[in-house]
C-alpha positions as CSV (number, residue, x, y, z in Angstrom):
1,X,0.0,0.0,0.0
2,X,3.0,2.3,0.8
3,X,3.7,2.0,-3.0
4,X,0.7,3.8,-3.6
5,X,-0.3,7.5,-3.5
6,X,-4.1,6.8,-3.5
7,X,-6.3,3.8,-2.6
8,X,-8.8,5.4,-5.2
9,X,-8.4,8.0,-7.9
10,X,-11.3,8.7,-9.8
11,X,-10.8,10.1,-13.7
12,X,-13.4,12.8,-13.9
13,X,-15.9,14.8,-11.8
14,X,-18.9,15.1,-13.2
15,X,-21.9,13.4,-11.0
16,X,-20.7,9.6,-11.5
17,X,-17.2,10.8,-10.4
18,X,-17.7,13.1,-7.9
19,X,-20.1,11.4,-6.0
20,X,-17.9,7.9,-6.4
21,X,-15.0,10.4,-4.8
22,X,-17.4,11.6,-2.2
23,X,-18.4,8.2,-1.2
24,X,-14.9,6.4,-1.3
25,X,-13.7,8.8,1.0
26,X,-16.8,8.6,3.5
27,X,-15.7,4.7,3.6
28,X,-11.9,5.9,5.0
29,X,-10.0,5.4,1.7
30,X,-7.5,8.1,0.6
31,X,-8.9,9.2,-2.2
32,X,-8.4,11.7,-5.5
33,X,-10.3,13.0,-8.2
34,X,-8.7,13.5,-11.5
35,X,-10.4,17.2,-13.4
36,X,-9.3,19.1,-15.9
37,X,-12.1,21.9,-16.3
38,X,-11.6,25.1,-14.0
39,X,-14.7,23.9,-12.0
40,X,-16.0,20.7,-10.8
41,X,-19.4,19.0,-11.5
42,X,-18.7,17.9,-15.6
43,X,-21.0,18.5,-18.2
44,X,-23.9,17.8,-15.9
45,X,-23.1,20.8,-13.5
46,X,-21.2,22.5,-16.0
47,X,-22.8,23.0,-19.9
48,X,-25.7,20.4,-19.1
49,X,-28.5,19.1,-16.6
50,X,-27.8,22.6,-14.3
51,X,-27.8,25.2,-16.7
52,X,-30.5,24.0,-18.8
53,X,-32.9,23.7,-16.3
54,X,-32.1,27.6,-15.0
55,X,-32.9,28.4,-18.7
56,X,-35.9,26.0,-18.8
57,X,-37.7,27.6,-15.4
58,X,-37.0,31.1,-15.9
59,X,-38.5,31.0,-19.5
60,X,-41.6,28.9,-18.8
61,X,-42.1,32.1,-16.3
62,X,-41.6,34.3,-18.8
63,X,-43.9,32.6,-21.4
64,X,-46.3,32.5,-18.6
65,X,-46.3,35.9,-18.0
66,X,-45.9,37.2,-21.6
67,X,-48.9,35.1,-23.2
68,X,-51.3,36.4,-20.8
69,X,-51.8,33.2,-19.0
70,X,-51.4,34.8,-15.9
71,X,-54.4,37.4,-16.8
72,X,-56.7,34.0,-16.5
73,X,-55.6,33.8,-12.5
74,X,-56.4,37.1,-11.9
75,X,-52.4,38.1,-12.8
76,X,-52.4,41.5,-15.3
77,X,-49.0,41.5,-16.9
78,X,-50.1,44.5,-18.8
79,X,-45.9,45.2,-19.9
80,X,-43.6,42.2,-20.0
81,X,-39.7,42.4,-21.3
82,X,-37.2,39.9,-21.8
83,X,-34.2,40.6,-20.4
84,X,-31.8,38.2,-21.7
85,X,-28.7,38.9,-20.3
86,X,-30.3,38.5,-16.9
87,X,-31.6,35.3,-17.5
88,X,-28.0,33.9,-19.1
89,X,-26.8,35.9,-15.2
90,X,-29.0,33.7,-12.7
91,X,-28.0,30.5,-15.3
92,X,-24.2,31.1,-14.7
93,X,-25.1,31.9,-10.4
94,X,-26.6,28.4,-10.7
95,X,-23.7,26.9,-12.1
96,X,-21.4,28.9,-9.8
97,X,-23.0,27.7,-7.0
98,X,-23.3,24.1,-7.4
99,X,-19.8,23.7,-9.0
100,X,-18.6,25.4,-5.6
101,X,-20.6,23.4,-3.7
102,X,-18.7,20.3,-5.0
103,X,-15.5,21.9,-4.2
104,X,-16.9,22.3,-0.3
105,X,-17.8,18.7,-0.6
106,X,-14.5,17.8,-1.4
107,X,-12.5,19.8,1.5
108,X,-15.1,18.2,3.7
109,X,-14.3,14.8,3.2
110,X,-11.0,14.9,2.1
111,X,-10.9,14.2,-1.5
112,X,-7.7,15.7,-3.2
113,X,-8.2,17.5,-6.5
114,X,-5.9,16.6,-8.9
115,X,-5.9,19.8,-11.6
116,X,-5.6,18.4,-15.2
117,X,-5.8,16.0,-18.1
118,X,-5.8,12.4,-16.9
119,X,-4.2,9.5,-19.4
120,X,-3.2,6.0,-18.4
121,X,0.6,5.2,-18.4
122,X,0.1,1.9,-17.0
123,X,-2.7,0.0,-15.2
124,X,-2.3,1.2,-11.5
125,X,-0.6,4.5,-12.8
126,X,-1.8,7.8,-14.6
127,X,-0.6,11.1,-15.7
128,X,-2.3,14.5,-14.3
129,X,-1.4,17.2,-15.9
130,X,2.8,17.7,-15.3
131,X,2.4,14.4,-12.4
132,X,1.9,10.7,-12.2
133,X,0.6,9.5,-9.5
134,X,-0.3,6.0,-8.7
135,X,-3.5,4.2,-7.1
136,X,-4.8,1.4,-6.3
137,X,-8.0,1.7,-7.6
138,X,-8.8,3.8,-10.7
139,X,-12.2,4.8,-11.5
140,X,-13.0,6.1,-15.2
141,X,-15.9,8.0,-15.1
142,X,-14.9,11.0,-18.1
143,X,-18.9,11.2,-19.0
144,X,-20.1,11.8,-22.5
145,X,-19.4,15.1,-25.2
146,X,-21.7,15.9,-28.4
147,X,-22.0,13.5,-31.1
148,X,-20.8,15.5,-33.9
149,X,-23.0,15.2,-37.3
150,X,-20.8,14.3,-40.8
151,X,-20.1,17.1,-43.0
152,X,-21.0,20.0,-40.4
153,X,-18.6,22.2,-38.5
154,X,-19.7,23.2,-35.0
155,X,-18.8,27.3,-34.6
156,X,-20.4,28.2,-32.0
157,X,-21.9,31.1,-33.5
158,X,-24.4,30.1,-36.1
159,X,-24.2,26.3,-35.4
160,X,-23.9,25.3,-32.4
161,X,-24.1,22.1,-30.1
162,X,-26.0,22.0,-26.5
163,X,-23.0,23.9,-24.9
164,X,-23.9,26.7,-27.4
165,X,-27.4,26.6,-27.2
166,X,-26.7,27.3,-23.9
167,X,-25.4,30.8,-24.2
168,X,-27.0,32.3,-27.3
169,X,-26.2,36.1,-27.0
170,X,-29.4,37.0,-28.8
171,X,-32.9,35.2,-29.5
172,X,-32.4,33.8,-33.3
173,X,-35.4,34.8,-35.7
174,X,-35.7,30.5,-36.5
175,X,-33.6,28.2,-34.6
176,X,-33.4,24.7,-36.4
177,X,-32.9,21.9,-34.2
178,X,-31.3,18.3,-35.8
179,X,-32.5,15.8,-33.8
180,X,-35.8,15.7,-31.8
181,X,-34.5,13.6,-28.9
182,X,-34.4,15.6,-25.2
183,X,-31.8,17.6,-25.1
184,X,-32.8,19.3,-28.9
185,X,-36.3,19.3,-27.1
186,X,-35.4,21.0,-24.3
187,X,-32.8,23.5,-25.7
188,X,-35.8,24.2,-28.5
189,X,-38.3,24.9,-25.9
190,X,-36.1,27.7,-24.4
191,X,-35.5,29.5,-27.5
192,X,-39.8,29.4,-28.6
193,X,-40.7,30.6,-25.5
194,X,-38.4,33.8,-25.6
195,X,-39.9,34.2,-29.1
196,X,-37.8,32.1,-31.4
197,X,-39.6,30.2,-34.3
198,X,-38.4,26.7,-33.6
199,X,-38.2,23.6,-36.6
200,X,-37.0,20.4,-35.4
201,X,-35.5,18.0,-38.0
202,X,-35.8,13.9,-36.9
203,X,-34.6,11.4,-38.9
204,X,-37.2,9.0,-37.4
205,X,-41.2,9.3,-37.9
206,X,-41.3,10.3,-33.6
207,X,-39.5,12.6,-31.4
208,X,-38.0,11.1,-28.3
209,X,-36.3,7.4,-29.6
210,X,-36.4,4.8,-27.0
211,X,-39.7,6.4,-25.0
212,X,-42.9,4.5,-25.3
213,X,-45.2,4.7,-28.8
214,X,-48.1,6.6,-27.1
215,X,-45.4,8.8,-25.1
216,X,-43.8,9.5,-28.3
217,X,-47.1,10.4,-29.8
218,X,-48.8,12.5,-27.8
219,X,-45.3,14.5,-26.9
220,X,-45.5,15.0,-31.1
221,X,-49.3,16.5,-30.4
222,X,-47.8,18.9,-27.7
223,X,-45.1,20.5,-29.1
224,X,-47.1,21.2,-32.6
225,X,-50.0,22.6,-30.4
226,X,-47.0,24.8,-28.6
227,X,-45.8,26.3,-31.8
228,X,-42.8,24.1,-32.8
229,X,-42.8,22.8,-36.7
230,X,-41.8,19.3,-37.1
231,X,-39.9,17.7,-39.8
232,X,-40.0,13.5,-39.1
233,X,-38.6,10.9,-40.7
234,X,-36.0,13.5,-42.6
235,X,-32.7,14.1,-42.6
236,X,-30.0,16.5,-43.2
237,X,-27.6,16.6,-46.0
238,X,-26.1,19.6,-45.5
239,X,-25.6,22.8,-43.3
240,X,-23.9,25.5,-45.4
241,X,-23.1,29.4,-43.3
242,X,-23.2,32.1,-44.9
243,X,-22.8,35.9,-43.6
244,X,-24.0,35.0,-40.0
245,X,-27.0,33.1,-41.5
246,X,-27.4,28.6,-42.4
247,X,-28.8,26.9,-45.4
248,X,-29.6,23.2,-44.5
249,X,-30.3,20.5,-47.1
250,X,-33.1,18.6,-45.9
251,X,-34.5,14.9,-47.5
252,X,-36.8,12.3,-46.7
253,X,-34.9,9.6,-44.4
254,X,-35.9,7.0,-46.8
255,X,-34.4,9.2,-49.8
256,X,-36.5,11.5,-52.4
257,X,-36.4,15.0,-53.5
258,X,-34.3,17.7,-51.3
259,X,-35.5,20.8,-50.2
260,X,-33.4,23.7,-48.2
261,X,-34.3,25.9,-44.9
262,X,-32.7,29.0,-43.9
263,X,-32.1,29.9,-39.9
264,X,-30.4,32.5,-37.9
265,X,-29.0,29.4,-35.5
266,X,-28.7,25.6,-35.8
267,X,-28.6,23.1,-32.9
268,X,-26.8,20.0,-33.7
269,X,-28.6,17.7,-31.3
270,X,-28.0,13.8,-32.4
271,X,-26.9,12.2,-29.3
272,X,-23.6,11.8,-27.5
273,X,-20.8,9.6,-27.1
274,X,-18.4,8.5,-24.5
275,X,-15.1,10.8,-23.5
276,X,-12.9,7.2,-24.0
277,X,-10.5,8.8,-26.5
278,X,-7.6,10.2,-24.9
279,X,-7.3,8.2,-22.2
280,X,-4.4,6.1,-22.9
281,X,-6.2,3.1,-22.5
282,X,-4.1,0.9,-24.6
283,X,-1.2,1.9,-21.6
284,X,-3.8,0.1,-18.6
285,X,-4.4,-2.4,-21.3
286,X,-7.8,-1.4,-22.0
287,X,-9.9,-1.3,-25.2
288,X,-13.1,-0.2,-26.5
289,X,-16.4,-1.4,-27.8
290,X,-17.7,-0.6,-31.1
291,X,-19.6,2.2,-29.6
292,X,-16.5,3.7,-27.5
293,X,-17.7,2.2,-24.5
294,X,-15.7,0.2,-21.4
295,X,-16.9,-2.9,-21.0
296,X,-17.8,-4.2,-17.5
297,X,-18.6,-6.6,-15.3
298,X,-21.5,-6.4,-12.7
299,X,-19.1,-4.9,-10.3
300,X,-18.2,-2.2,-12.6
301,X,-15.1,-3.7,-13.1
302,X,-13.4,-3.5,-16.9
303,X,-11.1,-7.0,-18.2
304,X,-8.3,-5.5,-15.8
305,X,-7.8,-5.9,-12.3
306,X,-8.1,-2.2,-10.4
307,X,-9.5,-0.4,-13.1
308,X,-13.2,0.6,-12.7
309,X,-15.6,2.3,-15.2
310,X,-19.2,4.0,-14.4
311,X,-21.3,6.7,-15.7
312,X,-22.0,7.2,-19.7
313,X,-18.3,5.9,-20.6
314,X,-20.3,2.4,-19.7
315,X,-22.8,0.8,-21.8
316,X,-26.2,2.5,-20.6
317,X,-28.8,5.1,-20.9
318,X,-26.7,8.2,-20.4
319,X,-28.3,9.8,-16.9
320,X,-26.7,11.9,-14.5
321,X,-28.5,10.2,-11.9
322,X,-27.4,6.7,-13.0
323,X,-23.9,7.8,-12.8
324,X,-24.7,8.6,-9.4
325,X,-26.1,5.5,-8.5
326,X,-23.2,3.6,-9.9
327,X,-21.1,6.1,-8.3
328,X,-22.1,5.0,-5.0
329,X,-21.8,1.1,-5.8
330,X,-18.5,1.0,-7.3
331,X,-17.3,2.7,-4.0
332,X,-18.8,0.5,-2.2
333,X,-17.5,-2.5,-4.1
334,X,-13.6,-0.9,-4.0
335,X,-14.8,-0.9,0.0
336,X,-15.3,-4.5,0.0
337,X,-19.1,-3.6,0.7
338,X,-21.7,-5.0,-2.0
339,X,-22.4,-2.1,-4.0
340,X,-26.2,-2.7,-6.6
341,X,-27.8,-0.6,-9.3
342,X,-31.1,-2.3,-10.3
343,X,-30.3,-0.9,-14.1
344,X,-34.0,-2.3,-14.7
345,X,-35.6,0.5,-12.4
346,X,-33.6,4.0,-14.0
347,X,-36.3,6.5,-14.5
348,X,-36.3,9.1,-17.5
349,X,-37.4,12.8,-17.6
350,X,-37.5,14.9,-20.3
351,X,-38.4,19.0,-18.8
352,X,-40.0,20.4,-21.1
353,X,-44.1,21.5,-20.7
354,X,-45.5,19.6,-19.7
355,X,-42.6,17.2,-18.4
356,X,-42.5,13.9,-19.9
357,X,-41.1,10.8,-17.8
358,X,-40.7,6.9,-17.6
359,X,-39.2,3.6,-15.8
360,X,-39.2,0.3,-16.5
361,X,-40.5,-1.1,-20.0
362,X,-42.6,1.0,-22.7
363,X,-45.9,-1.0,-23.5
364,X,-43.9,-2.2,-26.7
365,X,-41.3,-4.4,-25.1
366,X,-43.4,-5.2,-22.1
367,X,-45.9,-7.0,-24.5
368,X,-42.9,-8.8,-26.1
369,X,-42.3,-10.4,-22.9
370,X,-46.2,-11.7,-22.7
371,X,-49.3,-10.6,-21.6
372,X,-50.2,-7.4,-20.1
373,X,-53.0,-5.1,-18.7
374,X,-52.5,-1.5,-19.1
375,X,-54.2,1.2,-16.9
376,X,-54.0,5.1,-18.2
377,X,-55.9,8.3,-16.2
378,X,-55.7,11.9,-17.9
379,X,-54.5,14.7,-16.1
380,X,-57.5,16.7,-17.3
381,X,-59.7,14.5,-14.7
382,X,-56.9,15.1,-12.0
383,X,-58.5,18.1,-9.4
384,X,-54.9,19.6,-9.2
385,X,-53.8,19.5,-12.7
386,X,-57.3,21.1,-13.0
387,X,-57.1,23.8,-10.8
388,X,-53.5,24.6,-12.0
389,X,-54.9,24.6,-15.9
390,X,-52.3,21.8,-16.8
391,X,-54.9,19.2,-18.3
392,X,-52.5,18.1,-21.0
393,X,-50.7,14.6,-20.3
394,X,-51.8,11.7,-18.7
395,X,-49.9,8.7,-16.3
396,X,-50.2,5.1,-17.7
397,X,-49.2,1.6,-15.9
398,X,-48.3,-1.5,-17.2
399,X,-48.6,-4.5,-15.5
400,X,-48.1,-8.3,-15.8
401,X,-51.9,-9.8,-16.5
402,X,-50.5,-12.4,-14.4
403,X,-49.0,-11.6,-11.6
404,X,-50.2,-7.9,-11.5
405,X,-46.6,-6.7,-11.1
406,X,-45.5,-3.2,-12.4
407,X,-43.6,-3.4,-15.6
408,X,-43.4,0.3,-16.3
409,X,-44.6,3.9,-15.6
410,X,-45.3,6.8,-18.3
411,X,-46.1,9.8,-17.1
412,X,-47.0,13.6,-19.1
413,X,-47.8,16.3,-16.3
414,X,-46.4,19.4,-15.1
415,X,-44.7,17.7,-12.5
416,X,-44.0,14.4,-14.3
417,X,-40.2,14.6,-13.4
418,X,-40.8,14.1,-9.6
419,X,-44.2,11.8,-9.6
420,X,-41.6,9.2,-11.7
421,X,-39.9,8.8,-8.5
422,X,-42.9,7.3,-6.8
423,X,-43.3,4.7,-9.6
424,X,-39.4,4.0,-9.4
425,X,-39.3,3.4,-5.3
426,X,-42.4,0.9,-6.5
427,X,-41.2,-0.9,-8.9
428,X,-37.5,-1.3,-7.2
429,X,-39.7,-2.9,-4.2
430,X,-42.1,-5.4,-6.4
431,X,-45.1,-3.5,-6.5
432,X,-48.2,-4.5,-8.1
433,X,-51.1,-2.0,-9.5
434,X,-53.2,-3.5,-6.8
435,X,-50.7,-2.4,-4.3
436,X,-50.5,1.5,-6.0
437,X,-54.1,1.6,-6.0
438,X,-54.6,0.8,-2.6
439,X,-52.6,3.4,-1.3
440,X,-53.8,6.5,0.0
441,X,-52.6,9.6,-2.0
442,X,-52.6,13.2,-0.6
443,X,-55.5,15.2,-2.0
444,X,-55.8,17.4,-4.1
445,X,-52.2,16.2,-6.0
446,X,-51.1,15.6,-8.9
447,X,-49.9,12.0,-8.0
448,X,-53.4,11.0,-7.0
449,X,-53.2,10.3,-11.4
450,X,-50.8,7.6,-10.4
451,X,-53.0,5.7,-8.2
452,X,-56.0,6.3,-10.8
453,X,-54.1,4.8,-13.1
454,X,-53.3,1.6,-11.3
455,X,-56.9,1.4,-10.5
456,X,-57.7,1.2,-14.0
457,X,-55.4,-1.1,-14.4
458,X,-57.6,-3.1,-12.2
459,X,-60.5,-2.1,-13.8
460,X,-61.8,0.1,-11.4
461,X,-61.1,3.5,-11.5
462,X,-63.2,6.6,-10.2
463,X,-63.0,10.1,-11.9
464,X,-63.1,8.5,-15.1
């Protein structure tokens, strides 16, 4: 052990890392955290989850306020101004804030931070910037960047990625977004509501790949009823700039005639892929899957003894709070404790209007395990939802038809994001519909469209 500088360095602090860090240390291992951005907290703190909800809540106010909506509640809003720069202001204090707060975290419990690049130049040792140092342990957990899309430069300006998006210095006349999975719906919503004419561009024939049919359906209703145009099942050939404006070359995914579409801005928005390159694996003796990825065991151990991998560099869904969970457990594990993530039971949230969530199986792949009964309750007959003028959405269970257990949870409310977590805690513990339905729910709630939903899936349910 004296050979060692480290019992557990961990390569990267975004929430996987950090929180793997956090825990290690809580558990009496000297432990580091390998960083190379000025702040902690990775993309998720940084140019992700943090930052786009600050821009996601203070223009659903403004909306609010500037459509008149309020007027309805008895609210006159008789003058209303969008002050950009303010809004980017209390975005950046909410970055600030949390980012330091990991920092605190850190000094607390002892973690060292180790400034710079990290890269592999054996398996127990790695490079940090000017130093090597050397651990027993080593956690990878570098987290994801932006897919980029063939043929079209990123600058920033005119096209930009999510990290762009993100700091727009004006609202564009039409934003374009290329690719209508969460994070282009997200980023899109910000820009329409501040007044932006917003045209998403999916090469499949829904938004939101992976969600469940009806989820992906009625989200398609939504955001058409909300203003945003929708190009499915095309693609884009081409993104040409030109004197601060972009000509893309659009055609139908399945091939046919072209057509072209000027905007102001352009969000390339296809996904992202794990920060594997650079590593130096091949110096641990580590390699890649076909998708970039580190291979694992259930442990979240790779193929070589010591080395550890978590978070989106891991095959996945690519959630901050997954990296969490996995943060916790592979701490754990290094601990000699028995560290689990159910990977079954890993709710979804998209936070747009209303938010759109899920866990577990979509009705699809729940029915191509066998038979199922399937319970749904609108939020228009929920006396919250009702009172709050959110009647859009609705919750919808799926259950065994045998044994009555809980396969999966959709959810489209206002408040979708944090009802999920009911359904989660549920299905981690076995629940059945039966047992959902027969318990009592606060009233008036939004959640009481959970347990109506359960009961239908019994057969039995009231306000409908």
């Amino acid at each position: 052990m004296a050979d060692y500088d480290f019992d557990v360095l961990v390569i990267g602090s975004g929430p996987g890392g950090y929180v793997a860090a956090i825990r290690a240390a809580q558990l009496g291992l000297k432990t580091a955290c390998a960083e190379s951005r000025a702040t902690l907290g990775g993309t998720c703190l940084n140019v992700g989850c943090i930052p786009s909800k600050a821009l996601l809540h203070a223009s659903e106010l403004y909306e609010e306020a500037a459509s008149g909506k309020l007027a309805k509640l008895g609210i006159k809003t008789p003058t209303v101004e969008l002050d950009l720069d303010a809004m980017h202001a209390q975005r950046i204090d909410a970055v600030k804030g949390l980012t330091g707060g990991i920092e605190f975290l850190f000094k607390k419990n002892k973690v060292e931070w180790l400034k710079g690049h990290a890269s592999f130049t054996g398996k127990d040792s790695v490079k940090v910037g000017d130093g090597e140092v050397r651990a027993k342990n080593i956690v990878i957990a570098t987290g994801s960047s932006v897919t980029p899309l063939p043929g079209v430069e990123i600058d920033q300006k005119v096209v930009v990625d999510s990290t762009g998006a993100l700091e727009l210095a004006k609202v564009p006349q039409h934003l374009v977004v290329i690719g209508g999975g969460v994070i282009g719906l997200e980023l899109g919503s910000v820009w329409r509501r501040v007044g932006a004419k917003v045209t998403v561009v999916e090469f499949l024939d829904q938004l939101l790949p992976g969600m469940d049919g009806e989820v992906r359906k009625e989200a398609g209703k939504l955001f058409k009823k909300q203003g945003m145009e929708l190009k499915l099942s095309t693609k884009v050939t081409g993104v040409a700039v030109n004197g601060g404006k972009a000509t893309l070359t659009l055609e139908p995914s399945a091939g046919g005639a072209a057509e072209t579409l000027e905007a102001d801005a352009v969000l390339v928005s296809i996904g992202r892929r794990p920060n594997t390159s650079g590593l130096g694996l091949e110096a641990a003796g580590l390699s890649t899957n076909q998708r970039g990825q580190i291979e694992i065991d259930h442990d979240f151990r790779t193929s070589v003894p010591g080395i550890w991998a978590i978070g989106d560099v891991v095959p996945g869904p690519m959630l901050a709070h997954k990296a969490e969970d996995e943060g916790i457990a592979v701490a754990e594990n290094i601990a000699g404790l028995t560290g689990i993530v159910n990977h079954d039971v890993i709710p979804s949230v998209v936070y747009t209007w209303p938010e759109i969530a899920g866990v577990g199986l979509t009705e699809e792949q729940a029915k191509e395990r066998g038979e199922v009964k399937v319970g749904k309750f609108p939020m228009i007959a929920n006396s919250r939802a009702k009172t709050n003028h959110e009647p859009d959405g609705w919750v919808k269970v799926i259950a065994d038809a045998k044994s009555d257990r809980v396969l999966g949870v959709w959810m489209i409310a206002s408040v979708a994001g944090t009802m999920i977590a009911q359904a989660a805690q549920a299905m981690e513990f076995g629940a059945t519909s039966e047992d959902i339905a027969y318990t009592c729910h606060a009233h008036p709630t939004h959640s009481e469209a959970f347990k109506e939903a359960a009961m239908a899936v019994q057969g039995k349910p009231i306000h409908i």
